[in-house]
matplotlib code that plots the C-alpha trace (Angstrom):
import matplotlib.pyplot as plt

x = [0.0, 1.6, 1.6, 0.1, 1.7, -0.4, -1.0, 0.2, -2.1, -1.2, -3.5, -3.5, -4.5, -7.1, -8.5, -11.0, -13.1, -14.3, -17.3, -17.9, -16.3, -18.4, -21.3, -20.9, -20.6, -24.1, -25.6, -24.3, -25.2, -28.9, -29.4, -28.0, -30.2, -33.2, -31.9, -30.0, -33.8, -34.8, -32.7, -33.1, -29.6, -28.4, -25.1, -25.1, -26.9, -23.4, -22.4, -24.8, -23.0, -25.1, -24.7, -20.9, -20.7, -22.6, -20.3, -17.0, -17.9, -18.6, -15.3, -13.3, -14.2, -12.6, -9.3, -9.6, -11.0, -12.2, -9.8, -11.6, -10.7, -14.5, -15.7, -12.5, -13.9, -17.4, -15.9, -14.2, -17.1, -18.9, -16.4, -15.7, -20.0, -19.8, -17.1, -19.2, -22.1, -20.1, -18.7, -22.3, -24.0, -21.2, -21.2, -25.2, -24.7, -21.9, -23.8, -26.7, -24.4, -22.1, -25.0, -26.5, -23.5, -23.3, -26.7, -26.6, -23.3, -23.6, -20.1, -21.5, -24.5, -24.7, -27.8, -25.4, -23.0, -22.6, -25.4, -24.3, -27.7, -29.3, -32.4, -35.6, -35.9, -32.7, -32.9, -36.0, -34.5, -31.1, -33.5, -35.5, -33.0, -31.1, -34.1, -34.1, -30.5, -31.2, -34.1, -31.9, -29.2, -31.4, -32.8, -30.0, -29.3, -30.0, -34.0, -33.4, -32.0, -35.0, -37.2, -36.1, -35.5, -39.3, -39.6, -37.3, -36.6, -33.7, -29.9, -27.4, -29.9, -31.5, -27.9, -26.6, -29.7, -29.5, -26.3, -27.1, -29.7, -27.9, -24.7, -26.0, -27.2, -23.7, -21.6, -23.8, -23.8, -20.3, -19.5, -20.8, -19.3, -15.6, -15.9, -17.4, -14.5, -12.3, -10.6, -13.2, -11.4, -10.7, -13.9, -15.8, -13.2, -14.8, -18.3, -17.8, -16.4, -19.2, -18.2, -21.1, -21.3, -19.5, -16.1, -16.3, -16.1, -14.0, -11.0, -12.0, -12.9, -11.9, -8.2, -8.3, -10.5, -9.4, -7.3, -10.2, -13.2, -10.9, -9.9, -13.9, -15.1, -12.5, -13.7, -17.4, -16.2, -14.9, -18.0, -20.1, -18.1, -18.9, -22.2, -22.8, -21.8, -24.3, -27.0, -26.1, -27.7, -31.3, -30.7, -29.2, -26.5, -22.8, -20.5, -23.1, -25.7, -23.3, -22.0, -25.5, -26.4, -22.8, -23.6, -27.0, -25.6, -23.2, -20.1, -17.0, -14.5, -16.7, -17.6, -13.6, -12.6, -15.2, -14.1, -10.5, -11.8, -13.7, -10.8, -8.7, -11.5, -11.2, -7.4, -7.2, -9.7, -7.3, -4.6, -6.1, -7.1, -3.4, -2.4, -4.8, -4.0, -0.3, -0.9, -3.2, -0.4]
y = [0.0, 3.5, 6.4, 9.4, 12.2, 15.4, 18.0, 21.4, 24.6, 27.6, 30.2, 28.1, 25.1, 26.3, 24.5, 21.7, 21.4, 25.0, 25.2, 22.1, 24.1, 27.1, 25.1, 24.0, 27.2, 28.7, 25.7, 26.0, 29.6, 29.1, 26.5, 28.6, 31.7, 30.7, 29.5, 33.3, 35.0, 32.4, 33.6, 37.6, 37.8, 41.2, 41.7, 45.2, 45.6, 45.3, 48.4, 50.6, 53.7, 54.1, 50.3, 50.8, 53.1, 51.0, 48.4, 50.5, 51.7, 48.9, 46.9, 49.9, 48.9, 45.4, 47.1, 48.1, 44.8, 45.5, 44.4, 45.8, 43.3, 43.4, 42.5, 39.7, 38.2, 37.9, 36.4, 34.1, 33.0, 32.5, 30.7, 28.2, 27.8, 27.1, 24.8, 23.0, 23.0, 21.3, 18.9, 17.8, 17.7, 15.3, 13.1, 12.6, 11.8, 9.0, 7.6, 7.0, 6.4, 3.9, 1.4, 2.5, 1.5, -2.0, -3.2, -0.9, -2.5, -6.0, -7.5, -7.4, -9.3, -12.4, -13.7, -14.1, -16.3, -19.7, -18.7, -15.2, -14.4, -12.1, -13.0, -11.1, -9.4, -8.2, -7.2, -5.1, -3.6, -2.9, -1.0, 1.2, 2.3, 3.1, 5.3, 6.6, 7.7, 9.5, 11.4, 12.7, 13.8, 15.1, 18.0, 20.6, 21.4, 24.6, 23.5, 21.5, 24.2, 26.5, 23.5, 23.4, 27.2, 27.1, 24.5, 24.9, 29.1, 30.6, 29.0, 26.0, 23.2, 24.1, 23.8, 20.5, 18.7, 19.9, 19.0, 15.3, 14.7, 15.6, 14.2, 11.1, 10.0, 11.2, 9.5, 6.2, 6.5, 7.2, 5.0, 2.1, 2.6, 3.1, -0.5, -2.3, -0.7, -1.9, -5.7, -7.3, -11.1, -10.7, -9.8, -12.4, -14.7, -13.9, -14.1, -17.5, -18.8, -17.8, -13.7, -11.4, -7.9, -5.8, -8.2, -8.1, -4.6, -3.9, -6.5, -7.4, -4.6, -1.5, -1.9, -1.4, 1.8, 3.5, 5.9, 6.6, 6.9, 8.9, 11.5, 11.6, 12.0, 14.8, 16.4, 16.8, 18.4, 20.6, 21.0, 20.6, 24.3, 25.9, 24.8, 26.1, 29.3, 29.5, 28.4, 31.3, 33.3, 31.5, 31.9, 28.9, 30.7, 30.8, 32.4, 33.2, 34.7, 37.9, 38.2, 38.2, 40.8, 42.7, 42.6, 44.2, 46.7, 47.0, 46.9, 45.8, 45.9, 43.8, 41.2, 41.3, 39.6, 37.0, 36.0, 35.8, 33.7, 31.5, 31.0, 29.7, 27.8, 25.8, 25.8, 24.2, 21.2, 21.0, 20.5, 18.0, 16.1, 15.6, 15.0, 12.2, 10.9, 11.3, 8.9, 5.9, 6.1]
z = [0.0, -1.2, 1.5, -0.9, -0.2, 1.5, -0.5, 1.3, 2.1, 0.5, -1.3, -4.3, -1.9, 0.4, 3.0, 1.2, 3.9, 4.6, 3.5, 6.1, 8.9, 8.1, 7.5, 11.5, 12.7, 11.3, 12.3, 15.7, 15.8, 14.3, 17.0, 19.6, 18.6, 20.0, 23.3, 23.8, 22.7, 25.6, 28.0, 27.5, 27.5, 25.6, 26.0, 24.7, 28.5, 30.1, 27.9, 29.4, 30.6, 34.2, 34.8, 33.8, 36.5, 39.1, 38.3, 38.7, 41.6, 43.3, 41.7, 43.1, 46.5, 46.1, 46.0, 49.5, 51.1, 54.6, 57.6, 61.0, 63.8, 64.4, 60.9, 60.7, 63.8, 62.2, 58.7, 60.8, 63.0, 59.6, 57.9, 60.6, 60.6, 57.3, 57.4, 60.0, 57.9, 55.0, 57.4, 59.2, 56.1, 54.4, 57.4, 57.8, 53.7, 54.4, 57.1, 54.2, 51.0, 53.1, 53.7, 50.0, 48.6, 50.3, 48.7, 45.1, 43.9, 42.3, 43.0, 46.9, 45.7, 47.8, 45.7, 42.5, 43.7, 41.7, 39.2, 38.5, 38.3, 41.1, 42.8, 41.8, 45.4, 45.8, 42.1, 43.1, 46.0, 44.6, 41.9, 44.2, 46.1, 42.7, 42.0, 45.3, 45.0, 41.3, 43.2, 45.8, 43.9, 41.0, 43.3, 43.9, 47.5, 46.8, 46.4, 49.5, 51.5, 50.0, 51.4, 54.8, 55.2, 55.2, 57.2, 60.5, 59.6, 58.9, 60.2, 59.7, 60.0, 56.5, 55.2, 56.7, 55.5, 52.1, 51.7, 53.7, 51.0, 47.5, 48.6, 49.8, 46.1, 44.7, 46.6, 46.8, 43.3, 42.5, 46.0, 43.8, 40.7, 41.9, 43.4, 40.1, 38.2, 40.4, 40.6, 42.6, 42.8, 46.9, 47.5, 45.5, 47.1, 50.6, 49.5, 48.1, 51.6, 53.2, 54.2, 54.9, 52.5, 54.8, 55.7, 52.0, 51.4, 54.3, 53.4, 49.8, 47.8, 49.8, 50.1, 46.0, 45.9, 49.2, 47.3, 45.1, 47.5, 49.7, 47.0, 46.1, 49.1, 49.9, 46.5, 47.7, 51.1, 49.2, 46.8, 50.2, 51.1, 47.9, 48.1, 51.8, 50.9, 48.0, 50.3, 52.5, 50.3, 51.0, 54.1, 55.5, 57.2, 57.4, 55.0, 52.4, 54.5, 55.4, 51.8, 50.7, 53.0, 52.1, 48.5, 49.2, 50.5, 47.8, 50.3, 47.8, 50.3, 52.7, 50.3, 48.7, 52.5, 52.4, 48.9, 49.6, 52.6, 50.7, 48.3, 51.1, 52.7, 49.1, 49.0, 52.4, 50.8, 48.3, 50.4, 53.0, 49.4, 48.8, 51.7, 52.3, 48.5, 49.6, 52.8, 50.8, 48.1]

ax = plt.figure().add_subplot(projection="3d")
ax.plot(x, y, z, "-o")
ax.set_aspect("equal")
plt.show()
């Protein structure tokens, strides 16, 4: 077979496939079109010469972020409350993903052994609480924390649960599907000598995916923070809550701290998730 040699581009070679290339483009931009008129985005908005100054006003004020020892001691009340949120919430979410995990993953299936074939009950089971987990993570905590602001008032408590609730169908979800990807001959070694689900897990299929679940779970802390502080803003306290109220106010130099704040809050997840990687490696 003869290698036929590429013809090179030059202006008496154009490009032979740009009409296809520009074909894409209008049909990306005539499918695109609609969803923009949609939207009511018009950009030409941001342009506007009394929003320009609204907006350079208040910019100017994150030069000069705001470092009374009175309003640091707040910021730091509120970022260790929302750290504790983040933390609660991701714990009450383990304690229902951990046991979720155990039944939705099918190399733990006890019913399969020898056949391969599951039982119909279990099958049914492992199925509803499949669905169960795609409801709860389907609804954004942000709903949640909506929900339960209602419900017990403003504060934490709205917070914790709506992140309990989301995070619980993630990480049962993704809890589950780090484990089938994984080797799983220990673990269906201990099933076949008669081990029960969670010896199996624990000495079987965990010491493969520790490094993984670990980093994951770490992840969604971190997500769990982020997503605190955005729930703060519905009123389920912490971080978010002030720089809600801050940003009514239009106080840039207020909101400039509890930014930085937050972007260390998210650095220090970061680092604790390497650290742990560092140690399972």
């Amino acid at each position: 077979m003869h290698n036929v040699p590429a013809v090179p581009l030059s202006p008496h070679h154009p490009d032979p496939t740009w009409r296809k290339r520009v074909a894409m483009v209008l049909l990306g931009v005539v499918l695109l079109w609609p969803l923009a008129v949609a939207t009511e985005f018009y950009p030409w908005v941001l342009f506007d010469w009394q929003s320009l100054q609204a907006t350079g006003r208040f910019l100017s004020d994150f030069l000069h972020p705001a470092h009374d020892a009175e309003f640091l001691a707040m910021v730091a009340r509120e970022a260790w409350k929302t750290v504790a949120i983040a933390t609660c919430g991701l714990t009450l979410a383990l304690l229902g993903a951990i046991p979720a995990t155990l039944v939705v993953t099918e190399r733990l299936s006890i019913s399969r052994l020898g056949t391969g074939r599951m039982a119909s009950f279990p099958r049914l089971v492992r199925q509803l609480l499949r669905w169960l987990l795609v409801v709860l993570r389907s609804v954004p905590e942000l709903v949640w924390a909506l929900l339960f602001v209602r419900i017990f008032s403003l504060g934490p408590t709205a917070g914790v649960l709506a992140i309990a609730l989301t995070y619980c169908g993630m990480l049962g979800k993704v809890y589950a599907e780090i484990l089938e990807s994984t080797d799983h001959h220990a673990s269906e070694v201990l099933l076949q000598n008669g081990s029960g689900r969670l010896a199996a897990l624990l000495y079987g299929a965990l010491p493969e995916a520790a490094s993984e679940l670990v980093s994951y779970t770490v992840y969604r802390w971190e997500c769990a923070i982020r997503g605190s502080v955005v729930m703060g803003f519905v009123g389920a306290g912490g971080l978010g809550q002030r720089m809600d109220e801050s940003t009514k106010m239009l106080a840039g130099g207020e909101v400039a701290t509890m930014l930085i704040v937050f972007v260390l809050l998210v650095a220090l997840a970061d680092l604790v998730s390497k650290y742990l990687r560092r140690r399972l490696g």
